[in-house]
N, C-alpha and C positions, 0 to 999 in steps of 0.2 A: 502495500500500500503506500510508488509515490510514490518520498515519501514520495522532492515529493512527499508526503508523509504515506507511510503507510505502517499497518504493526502490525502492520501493518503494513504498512500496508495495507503502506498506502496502503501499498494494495493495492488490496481492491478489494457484490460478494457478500453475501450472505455472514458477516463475520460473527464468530464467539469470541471476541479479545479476553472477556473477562470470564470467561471458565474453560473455552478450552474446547475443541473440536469433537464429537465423541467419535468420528468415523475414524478418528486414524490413530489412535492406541499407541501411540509411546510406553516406553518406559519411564523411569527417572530418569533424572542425571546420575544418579549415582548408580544407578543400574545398568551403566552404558555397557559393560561388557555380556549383559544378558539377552543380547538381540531378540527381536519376537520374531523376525522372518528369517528362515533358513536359506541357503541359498540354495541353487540346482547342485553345484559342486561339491557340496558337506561342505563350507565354508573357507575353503584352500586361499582365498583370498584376503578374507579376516573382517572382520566387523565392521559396520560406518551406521551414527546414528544423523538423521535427518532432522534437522532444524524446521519448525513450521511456526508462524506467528499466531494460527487458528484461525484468519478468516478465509474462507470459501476458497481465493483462488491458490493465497498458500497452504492450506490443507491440499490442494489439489497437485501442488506444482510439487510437494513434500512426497507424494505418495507415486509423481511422474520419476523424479529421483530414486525413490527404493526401489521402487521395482524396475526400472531399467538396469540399475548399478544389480538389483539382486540375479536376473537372468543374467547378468556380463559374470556371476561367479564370486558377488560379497555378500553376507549377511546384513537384513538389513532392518533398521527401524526409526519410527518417526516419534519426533518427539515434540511437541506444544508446548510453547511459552508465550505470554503474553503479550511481549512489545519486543522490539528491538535493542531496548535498553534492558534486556535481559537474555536476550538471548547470542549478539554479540560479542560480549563476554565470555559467555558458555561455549560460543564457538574458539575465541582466542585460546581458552583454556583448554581447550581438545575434549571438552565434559560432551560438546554433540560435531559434525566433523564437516558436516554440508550443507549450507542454505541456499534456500531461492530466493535472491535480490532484484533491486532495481537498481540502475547505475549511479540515474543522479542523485536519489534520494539518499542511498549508503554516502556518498562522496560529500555532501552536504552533511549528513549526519557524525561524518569524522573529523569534518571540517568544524565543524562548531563546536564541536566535543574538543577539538585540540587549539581553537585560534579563539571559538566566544562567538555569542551569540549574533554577533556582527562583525564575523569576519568576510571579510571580501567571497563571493563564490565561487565555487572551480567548478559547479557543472553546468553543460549550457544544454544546447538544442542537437549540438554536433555531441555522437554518439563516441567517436571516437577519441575526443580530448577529456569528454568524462570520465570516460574507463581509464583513462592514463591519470587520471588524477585520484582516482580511486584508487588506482593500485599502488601509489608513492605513498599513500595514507596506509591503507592495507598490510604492505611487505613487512614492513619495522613490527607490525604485531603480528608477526607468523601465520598472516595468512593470504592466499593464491586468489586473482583474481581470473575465472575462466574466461575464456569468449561469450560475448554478449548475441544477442541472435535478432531477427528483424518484430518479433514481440517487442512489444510494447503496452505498459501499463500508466495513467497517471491516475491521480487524485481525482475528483473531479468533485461540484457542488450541484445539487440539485433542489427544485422546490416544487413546490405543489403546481398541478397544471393549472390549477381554475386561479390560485394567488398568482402564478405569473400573467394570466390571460388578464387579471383585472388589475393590474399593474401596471402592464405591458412590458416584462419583464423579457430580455431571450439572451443578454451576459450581464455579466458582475459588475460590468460597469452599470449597466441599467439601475441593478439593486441598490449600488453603490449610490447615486445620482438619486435614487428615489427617496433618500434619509428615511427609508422604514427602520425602526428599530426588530434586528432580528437573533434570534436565541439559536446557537446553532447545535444539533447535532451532529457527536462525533467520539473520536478517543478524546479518552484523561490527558494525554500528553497533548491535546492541540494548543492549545495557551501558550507551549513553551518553541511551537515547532513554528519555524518561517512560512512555511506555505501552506499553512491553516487560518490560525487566526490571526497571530501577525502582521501577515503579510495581505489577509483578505482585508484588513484595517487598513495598512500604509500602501497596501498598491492600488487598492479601489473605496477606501473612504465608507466601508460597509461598517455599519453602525451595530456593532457586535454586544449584547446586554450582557451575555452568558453562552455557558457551555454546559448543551446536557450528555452529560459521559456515557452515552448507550453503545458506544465502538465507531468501529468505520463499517459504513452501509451494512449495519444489522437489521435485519427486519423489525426490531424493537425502535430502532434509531430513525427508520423511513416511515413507520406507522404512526412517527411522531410528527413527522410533517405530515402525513397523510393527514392526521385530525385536527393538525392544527397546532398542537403543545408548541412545536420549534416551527422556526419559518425554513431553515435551510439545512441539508443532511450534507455531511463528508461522506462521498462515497469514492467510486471509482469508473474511468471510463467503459469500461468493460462490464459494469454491473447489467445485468441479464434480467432483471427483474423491477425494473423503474416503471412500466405500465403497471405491471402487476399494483405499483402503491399509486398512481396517477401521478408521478412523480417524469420532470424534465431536469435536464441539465441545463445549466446556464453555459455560454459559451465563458472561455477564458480567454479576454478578447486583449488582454495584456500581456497574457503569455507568462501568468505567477507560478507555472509551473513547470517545469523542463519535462524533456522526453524523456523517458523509463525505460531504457529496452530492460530485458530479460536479462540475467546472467546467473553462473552459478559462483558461490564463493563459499574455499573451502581452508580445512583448516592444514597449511603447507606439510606439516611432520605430519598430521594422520591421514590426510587425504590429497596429496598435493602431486601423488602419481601420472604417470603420463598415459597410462592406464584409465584411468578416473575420469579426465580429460577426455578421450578419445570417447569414451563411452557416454559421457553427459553432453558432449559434443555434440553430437549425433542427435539428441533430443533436439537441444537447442536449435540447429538448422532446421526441424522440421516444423516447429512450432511457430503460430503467427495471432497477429492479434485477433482474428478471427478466430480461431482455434480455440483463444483463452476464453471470449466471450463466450463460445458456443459447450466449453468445459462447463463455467459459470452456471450457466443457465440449464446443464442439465442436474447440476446439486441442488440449487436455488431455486428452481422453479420447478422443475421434476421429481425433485424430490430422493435423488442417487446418492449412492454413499462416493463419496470421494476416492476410496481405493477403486471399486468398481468404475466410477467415471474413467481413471489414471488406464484401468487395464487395457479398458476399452478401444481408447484412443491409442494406447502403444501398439499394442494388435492392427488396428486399423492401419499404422503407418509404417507394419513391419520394424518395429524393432525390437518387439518381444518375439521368442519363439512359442511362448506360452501363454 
């Protein structure tokens, strides 16, 4: 989730930030050598646990990961944490060995974590000089940035169809310009993150009273503008389910968010093989942002468990034999 924000993820997506995905069964951290999924090989490869933030499309992109890495011949499993400001960490420390990121919003996020809340940014629109910036941040704490793929996630904001209709709302600059005072839902961490509320204040003048902490585009969180409680949802471009609440996106006609692509980032001493690489690779290229939407929305609006989406779609695209 974006981020960009995302935890999130941004993200993006039906999200649990605050309990926890139940499709995709992790262990603990501390249980990392107790892998839940075997591999086809008896395990000759050796163990890797999957980092997932919980909402929709990383529980989804968590479970693309085990199971390709588990038919390439590693044991594998997914493991849920809350935000990014927890899991991280958990990756530096080898406690879990794989995440699915977004470029600019990681690069940003190490960037303010090492230089302050206003430090100049290093990611932009060009996919290329963000992942180089990401990686100078990344290396120094022991971990590998992979190749980035043509997916792409951001942030994104949306509101009620009939409140934009009578508004005449269609971007944030509109909202912005119209001084409505609006209550946003979203994550606990938007207040601190740049391209939530910060930055919806200082780049488009959006008259922000509060923050209701229902996550990023949880269904809790868009029923909330649904009825009315908040006027604007943190969700994501990708989110598969915006009809479903009567809910549009506002365009971001200032461009407060960078492009996302997809990447993987791992932790260099447990995961940082050329092995590893070659096989999450191969995801990576086949995956597109259509691809993600259309993941989204079959957990989100169909109602699938996120391993069963993950299988489905590797199958489909040949890279599982199973």
């Amino acid at each position: 989730m974006n981020p960009t924000l995302r935890v999130t993820m941004v993200a993006a997506a039906a999200a649990l930030l605050l309990t926890g995905v139940t499709g995709c069964g992790g262990d603990t951290l501390e249980k990392k050598s107790g892998s839940s999924t075997s591999s086809p090989s008896g395990d000759k490869k050796g163990s890797l646990v999957i980092g997932s933030a919980g909402f929709t499309e990383s529980a989804v992109l968590a479970e693309l990961y085990a199971q390709i890495l588990k038919d390439a011949g590693y044991s594998t499993s997914v493991q849920t944490l809350k935000n990014r400001e927890l899991y991280e960490p958990a990756l530096e420390k080898g406690q879990i060995d794989i995440v699915p990121e977004y470029a600019a919003t990681l690069a940003e996020f190490f960037n303010t974590k090492q230089n302050g809340p206003k430090a100049t940014p290093v990611a932009s629109a060009d996919v290329t000089s963000t992942v180089k910036a990401l990686s100078t941040f990344a290396e120094p704490k022991g971990l590998k940035v992979l190749e980035a793929g043509s997916a792409v996630d951001q942030n994104a904001f949306a509101v009620n169809k009939d409140f934009a209709a009578q508004h005449k709302l269609k971007t944030l600059s509109d909202l912005g310009a119209s001084k409505i005072k609006v209550k946003l839902a979203a994550g606990d961490e938007c207040p601190d993150r740049p391209f939530c509320s910060p930055g919806l204040k200082s780049k488009y003048g959006i008259d922000i009273t509060g923050i209701d902490p229902k996550g990023v585009g949880t269904p809790q969180a868009k029923q909330a503008v649904k009825d009315g409680t908040d006027q604007l949802v943190l969700t994501t471009t990708t989110d598969a389910t915006l009809d479903q609440f009567n809910l549009v996106l506002l365009e971001d006609d200032k461009k407060l968010q960078n492009a996302d692509n997809l990447l993987p980032v791992v932790n260099a001493k447990g995961a940082g093989s050329a092995d590893i690489a070659t096989v999450l690779g191969k995801l990576t290229a086949a995956l597109t942002t259509a691809d993600l939407t259309d993941l989204n929305k079959k957990v989100d609006a169909e109602r699938q468990k996120p391993a069963d989406v993950a299988a489905a779609y590797l199958k489909s695209k040949n890279l599982i034999k199973s």
